[in-house]
C-alpha positions, -999 to +999 in steps of 0.1 A: +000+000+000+007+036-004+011+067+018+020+098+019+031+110+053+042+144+065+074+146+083+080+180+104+110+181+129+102+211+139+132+223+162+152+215+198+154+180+202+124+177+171+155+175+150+169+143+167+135+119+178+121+125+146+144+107+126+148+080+150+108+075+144+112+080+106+138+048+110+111+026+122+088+039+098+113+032+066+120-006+085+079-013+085+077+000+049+103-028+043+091-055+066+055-055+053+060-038+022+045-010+020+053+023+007+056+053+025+062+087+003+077+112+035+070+149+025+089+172+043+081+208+059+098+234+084+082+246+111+092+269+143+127+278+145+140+256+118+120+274+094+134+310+107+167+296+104+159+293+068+144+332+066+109+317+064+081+328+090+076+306+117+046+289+099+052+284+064+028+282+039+044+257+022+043+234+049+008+239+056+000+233+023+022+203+025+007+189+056-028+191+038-017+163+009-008+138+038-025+109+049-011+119+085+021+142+098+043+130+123+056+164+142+086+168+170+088+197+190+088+239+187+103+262+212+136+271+210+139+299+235+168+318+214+136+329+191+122+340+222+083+336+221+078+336+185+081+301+172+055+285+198+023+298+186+035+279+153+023+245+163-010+260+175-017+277+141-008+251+124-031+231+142-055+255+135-051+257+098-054+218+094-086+220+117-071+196+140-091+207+177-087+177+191-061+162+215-053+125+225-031+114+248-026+073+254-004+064+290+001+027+292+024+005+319+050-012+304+062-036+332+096-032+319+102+003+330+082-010+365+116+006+381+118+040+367+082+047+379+075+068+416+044+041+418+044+005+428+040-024+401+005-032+418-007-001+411+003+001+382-008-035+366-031-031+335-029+009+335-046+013+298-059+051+296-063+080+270-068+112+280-089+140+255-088+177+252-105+194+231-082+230+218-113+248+204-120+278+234-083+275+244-077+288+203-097+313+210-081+327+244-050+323+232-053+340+199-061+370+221-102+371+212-110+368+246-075+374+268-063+406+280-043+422+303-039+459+311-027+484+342-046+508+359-043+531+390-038+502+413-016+481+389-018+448+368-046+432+356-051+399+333-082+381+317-081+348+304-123+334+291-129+302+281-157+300+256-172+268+242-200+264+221-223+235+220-214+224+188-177+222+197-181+200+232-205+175+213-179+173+183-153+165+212-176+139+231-187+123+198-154+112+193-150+105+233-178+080+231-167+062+204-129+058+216-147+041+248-164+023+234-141+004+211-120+000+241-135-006+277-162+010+278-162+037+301-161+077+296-146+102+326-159+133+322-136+155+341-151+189+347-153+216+376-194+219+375-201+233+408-182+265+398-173+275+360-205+279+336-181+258+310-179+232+330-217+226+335-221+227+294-198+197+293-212+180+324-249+183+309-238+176+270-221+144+283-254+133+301-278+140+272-253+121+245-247+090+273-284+080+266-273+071+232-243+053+242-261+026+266-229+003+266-208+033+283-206+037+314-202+078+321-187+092+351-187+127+360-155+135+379-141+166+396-102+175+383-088+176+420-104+142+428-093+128+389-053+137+400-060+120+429-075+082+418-049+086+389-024+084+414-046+059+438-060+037+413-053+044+376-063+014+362-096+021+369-098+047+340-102+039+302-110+077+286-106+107+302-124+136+286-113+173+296-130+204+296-102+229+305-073+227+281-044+235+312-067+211+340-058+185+310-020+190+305-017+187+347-034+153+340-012+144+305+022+149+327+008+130+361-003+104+332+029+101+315+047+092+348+028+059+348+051+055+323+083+061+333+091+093+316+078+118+292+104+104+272+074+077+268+044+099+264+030+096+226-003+119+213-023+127+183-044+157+176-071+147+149-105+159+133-134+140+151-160+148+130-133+125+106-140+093+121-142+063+100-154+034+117-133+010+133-104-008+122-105-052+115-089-055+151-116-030+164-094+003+164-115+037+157-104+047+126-100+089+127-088+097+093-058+127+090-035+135+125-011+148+135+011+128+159+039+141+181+052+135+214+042+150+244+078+162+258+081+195+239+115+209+224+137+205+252+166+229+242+190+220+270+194+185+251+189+196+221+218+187+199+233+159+220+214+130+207+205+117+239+173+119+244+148+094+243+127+088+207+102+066+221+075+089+231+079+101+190+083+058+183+052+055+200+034+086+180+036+065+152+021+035+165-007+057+167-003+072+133-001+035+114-029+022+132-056+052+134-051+069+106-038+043+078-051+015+095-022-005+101-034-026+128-007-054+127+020-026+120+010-003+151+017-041+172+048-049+159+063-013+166+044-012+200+064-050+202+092-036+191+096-011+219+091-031+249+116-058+235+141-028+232+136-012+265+142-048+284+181-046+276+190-010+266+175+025+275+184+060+272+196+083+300+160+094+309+150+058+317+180+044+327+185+018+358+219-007+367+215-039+344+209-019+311+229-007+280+227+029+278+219+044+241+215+074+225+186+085+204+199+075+169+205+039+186+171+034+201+156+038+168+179+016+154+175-007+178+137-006+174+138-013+136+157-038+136+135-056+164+106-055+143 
């Protein structure tokens, strides 16, 4: 089969985990003989090293004749502020308002979590945000800040409409329901008027999704059980775009590391049906790890690719539906990480590596 998939570095350590992941991709091409046709594009710094803007056309335009784009990272703090809002717009020119990110246990990294194994046995949860009021506040519609007679002031207003949290939970319900069958509406009802949208949209759609079980769940108590009993959750739906990213980091360390930590930020309204091993199929993503640019690290080729590795799982099995391809990479990976790790993830008895050597490592143990 053929594909044509986006390939964006973007800049910091981008530069370095994407090409580890592109390793693995060019290794399943070969394996199970398909071919993938990588398009490349510069975003964030890498593109102002070039004399672009920090959001070129070209790449947008690129990123539109993909089947799917696997990203890196942006914010390289000698642009100052400039290239982060790249990511965002771009996101927002591919009309991608949706955020997913998976946390799974692999026992072999049982060592390099703060939590004990029991705990930890058959953690299996994704966690959704939905960008659509936070694209708003951030591209300044509703934030402000300004100084009067007794100083400083700020405003930040979240606005959702309807429309935008049922797009979100019709792909929430879904997701659950291909998997275990139970939705976690996290939301703070008893005090923001957002909150209560989501909290009553969530009821009124649950009576058509009879087989999912819907929980409506405060974001102080969701921290806690996720740190008490995190196998309990299957998919975690957010209302509050920064409420979410405290849960995506408490997630990640289930893992070991945000070195671990893949996402995918998709069109909902896209999905496809499910997949011949019962994976939703959501069409065009774009998948990137959940680490950021990381500049102190950036040019050593140390850091891990796995969380990037892992965004491609996601990538061949939810948007090309590459079910057996998504396995064996997902294989591929905890085989890896039982003799060698990289410096993030490191513990005595194991082969340190850099990040050119996990992907190669990962490859090859297809």
């Amino acid at each position: 089969m053929k594909f044509n998939i986006g390939i964006v570095p973007g800049d910091g350590i981008g530069q370095e985990v994407v090409p580890a992941a592109v390793t693995v991709l060019e290794e399943v091409g070969r394996r199970f003989g398909h071919q993938f046709n990588l398009k490349r594009g510069l975003l964030g710094g890498a593109a102002m090293d070039r004399g672009l803007p920090p959001m070129p056309e070209e790449t947008v335009a690129m990123c539109r004749q993909c089947d799917a784009v696997l990203f890196g990272a942006v914010g390289d703090p000698k642009y100052g502020a400039i290239p982060n809002p790249s990511l965002r717009l771009l996101r927002l020119e591919l009309k991608l308002p949706t955020n997913l990110r998976p946390a799974r246990y692999f026992s072999t990294l049982a060592n390099r979590t703060p939590f004990k194994p029991e705990v930890l046995r058959g953690v299996d949860l994704v966690i959704i945000r939905d960008y659509g009021g936070f694209f708003r506040v951030q591209g300044e519609v509703n934030a402000r800040s300004w100084v009067n007679t007794r100083g400083r002031r700020a405003r930040d207003t979240f606005d959702y409409s309807e429309k935008e949290v049922r797009r979100t939970l019709g792909f929430a319900f879904p997701l659950a329901r291909s998997r275990r069958r139970k939705l976690t509406m996290v939301c703070q009802w008893s005090v923001f008027a957002t909150s209560k949208l989501w909290q009553a949209v969530a009821e009124e759609m649950s009576k058509d999704y009879h087989d999912v079980e819907l929980e409506i769940m405060a974001p102080d108590n969701c921290a806690m059980q996720l740190v008490r009993n995190p196998a309990s959750f299957d998919v975690i739906v957010n209302d509050i775009v920064p409420m979410a990213g405290m849960l995506n980091n408490l997630a990640a360390m289930l893992m070991g590391s945000v070195g671990m930590g893949p996402s995918a930020t998709l069109r909902p309204e896209s999905i496809k049906g499910l997949s011949g091993q019962g994976a939703l199929l959501w069409g065009f993503g774009l998948y990137e790890p959940i680490h950021g640019s990381s500049p102190i690290h950036a040019g050593k080729n140390d850091v891990n690719p796995n969380a990037t590795i892992l965004s491609l799982a996601l990538l061949l099995r939810h948007s090309l539906g590459l079910d057996d391809e998504a396995n064996a990479v997902e294989k591929a990976v905890n085989k890896v990480l039982e003799t060698h790790r990289t410096y993030d993830i490191m513990e005595e008895g194991k082969i340190k590596v850099d990040t050119r050597q996990m992907g190669e490592l990962v490859a090859a143990a297809l």
